[in-house]
C-alpha positions as CSV (number, residue, x, y, z in Angstrom):
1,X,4.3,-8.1,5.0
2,X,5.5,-5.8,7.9
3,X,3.3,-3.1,8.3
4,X,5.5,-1.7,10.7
5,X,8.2,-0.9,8.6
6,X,5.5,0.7,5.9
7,X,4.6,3.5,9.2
8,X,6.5,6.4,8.8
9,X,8.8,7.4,12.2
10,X,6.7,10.6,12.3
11,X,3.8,9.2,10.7
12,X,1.8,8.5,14.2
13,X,-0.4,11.3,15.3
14,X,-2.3,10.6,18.5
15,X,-5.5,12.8,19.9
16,X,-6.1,14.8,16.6
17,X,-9.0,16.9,16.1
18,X,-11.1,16.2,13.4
19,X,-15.5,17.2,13.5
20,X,-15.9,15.2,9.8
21,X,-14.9,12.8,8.2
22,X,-13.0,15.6,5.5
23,X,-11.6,17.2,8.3
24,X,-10.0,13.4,9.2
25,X,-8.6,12.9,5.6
26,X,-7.5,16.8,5.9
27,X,-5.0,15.5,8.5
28,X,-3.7,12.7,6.8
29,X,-3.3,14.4,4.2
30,X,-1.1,17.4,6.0
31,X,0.7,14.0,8.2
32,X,1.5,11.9,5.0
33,X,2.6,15.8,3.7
34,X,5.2,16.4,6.2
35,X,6.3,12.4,6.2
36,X,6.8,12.4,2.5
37,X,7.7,16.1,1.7
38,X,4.8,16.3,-1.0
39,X,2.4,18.6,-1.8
40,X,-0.7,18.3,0.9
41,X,-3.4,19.2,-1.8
42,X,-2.4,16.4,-3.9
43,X,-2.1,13.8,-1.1
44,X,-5.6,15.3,0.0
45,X,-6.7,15.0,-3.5
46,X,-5.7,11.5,-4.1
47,X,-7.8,10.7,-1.0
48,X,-11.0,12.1,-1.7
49,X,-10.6,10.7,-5.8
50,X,-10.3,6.9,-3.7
51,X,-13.0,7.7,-1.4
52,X,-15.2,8.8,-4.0
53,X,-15.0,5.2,-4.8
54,X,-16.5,3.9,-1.9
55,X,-15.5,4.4,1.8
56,X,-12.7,2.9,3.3
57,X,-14.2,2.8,6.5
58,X,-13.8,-0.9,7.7
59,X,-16.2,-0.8,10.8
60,X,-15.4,-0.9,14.1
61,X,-14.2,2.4,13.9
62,X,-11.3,2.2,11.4
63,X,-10.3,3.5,8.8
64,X,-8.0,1.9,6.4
65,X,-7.7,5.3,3.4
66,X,-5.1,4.5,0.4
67,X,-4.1,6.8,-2.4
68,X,-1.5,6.0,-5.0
69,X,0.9,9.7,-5.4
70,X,3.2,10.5,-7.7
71,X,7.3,10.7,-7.0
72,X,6.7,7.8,-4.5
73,X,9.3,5.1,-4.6
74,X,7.9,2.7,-1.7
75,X,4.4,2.2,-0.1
76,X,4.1,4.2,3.1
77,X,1.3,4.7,5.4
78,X,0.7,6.8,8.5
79,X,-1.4,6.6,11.4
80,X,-3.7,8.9,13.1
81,X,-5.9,8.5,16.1
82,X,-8.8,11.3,16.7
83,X,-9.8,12.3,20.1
84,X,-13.7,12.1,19.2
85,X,-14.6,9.5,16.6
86,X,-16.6,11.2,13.1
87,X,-18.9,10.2,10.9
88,X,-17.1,8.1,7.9
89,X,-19.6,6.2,6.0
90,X,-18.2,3.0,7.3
91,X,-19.5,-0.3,6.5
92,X,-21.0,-0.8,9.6
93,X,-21.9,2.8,10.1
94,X,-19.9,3.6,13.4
95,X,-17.7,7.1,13.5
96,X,-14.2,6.1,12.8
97,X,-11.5,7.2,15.4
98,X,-8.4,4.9,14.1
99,X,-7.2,5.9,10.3
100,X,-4.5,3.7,9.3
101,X,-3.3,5.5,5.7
102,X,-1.3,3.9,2.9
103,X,0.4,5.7,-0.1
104,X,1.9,4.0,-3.2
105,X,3.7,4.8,-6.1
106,X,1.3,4.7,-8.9
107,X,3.3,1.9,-10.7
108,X,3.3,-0.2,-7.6
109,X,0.4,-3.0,-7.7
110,X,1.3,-6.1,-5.7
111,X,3.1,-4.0,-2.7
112,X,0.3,-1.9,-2.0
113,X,-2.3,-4.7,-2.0
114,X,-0.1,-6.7,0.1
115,X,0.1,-3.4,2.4
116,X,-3.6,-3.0,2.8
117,X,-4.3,-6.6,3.4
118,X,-2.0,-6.9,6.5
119,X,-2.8,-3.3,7.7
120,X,-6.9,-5.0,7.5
121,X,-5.9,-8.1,9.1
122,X,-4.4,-6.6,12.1
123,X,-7.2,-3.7,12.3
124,X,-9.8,-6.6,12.1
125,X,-8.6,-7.7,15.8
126,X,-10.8,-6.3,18.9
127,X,-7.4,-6.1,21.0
128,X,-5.6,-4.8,18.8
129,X,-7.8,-1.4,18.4
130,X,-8.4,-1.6,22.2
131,X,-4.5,-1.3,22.6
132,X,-4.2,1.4,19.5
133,X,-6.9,3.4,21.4
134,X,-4.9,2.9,25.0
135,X,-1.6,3.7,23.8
136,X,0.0,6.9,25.0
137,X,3.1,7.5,22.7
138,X,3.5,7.4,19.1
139,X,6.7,4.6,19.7
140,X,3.5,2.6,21.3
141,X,1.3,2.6,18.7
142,X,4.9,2.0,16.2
143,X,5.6,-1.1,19.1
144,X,2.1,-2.7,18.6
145,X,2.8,-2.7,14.9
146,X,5.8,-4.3,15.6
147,X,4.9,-6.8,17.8
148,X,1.5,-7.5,15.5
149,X,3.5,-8.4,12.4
150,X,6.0,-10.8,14.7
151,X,6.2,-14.1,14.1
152,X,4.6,-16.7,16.1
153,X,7.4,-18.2,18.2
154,X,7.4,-22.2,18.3
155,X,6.3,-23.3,22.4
C-alpha cells in the first residue's frame, strides 16, 4: 500500500493551530473539505461519530483519525501537523501534534484497512515522526511518504 499516493497534493497542512483535541479534528475536517470538495460538517461529523468509538490517538503523539463519507470513490487521507501538541485521549496519554487522516467511501472495506495499517506502520517509527516534525514544506512531508513506502533496494 502506498500511502503516499492516498495524501492529497493539498492535503498537508504544516504549523496549524489547534488548543483541543476538537479544535484538531475541526481542521481536518475543513483540510479533507477543501481536498475533497464536501461538505466540512459532515466530514467533521463522521470524525467525531469514529472517535466516539474510541480514540485514534496511537501514542507518541499521533494521531491516525478515519471516517468513511459518502460520494467518495477512493480512500484519501490528509495530513496536518499543529504547532503545540493537545490533549487527544491517546493510548499512551501524550498530546498529539501529527494527525495523519483517512477517508473512505462507505462501501470500501479492504482499501481502507489496508490504508490505516501502512499509515500505522510508518507512524510507529521514532525517525520517521522526528523527520515529519523537522520538515519545512508540505512536498517534504509528501517526500517522506514517498520515500517510507519505497521498496527496499537489493545491496
Amino acid at each position: 500500500m502506498d500511502i503516499a499516493q492516498l495524501l492529497a497534493k493539498d492535503g498537508v497542512v504544516l504549523r496549524s493551530g489547534a488548543s483541543s483535541k476538537r479544535q484538531a479534528l475541526h481542521t481536518v475536517a475543513d483540510t479533507a473539505a477543501r481536498v475533497l470538495r464536501l461538505d466540512e460538517d459532515r466530514i467533521l461529523d463522521a470524525l467525531l461519530e469514529r472517535e466516539a468509538l474510541g480514540s485514534t490517538g496511537l501514542g507518541y503523539g499521533v494521531a491516525l483519525p478515519h471516517a468513511r463519507v459518502e460520494d467518495l470513490t477512493q480512500v484519501v487521507a490528509v495530513f496536518i501537523r499543529l504547532e503545540t501538541p493537545v490533549a487527544y485521549d491517546a493510548v499512551d496519554d501524550r498530546p498529539v501534534d501529527l494527525i495523519f487522516a483517512l477517508f473512505a467511501p462507505p462501501s470500501d472495506g479492504a482499501e481502507h484497512l489496508r490504508a490505516l495499517a501502512a499509515a500505522s506502520r510508518a507512524l510507529r517509527s521514532s525517525e520517521m515522526r522526528q523527520q515529519l516534525r523537522q520538515a519545512r514544506t508540505a512536498d517534504a512531508i509528501r517526500a517522506l511518504f514517498v520515500r517510507d513506502t519505497a521498496p527496499a533496494t537489493a545491496a
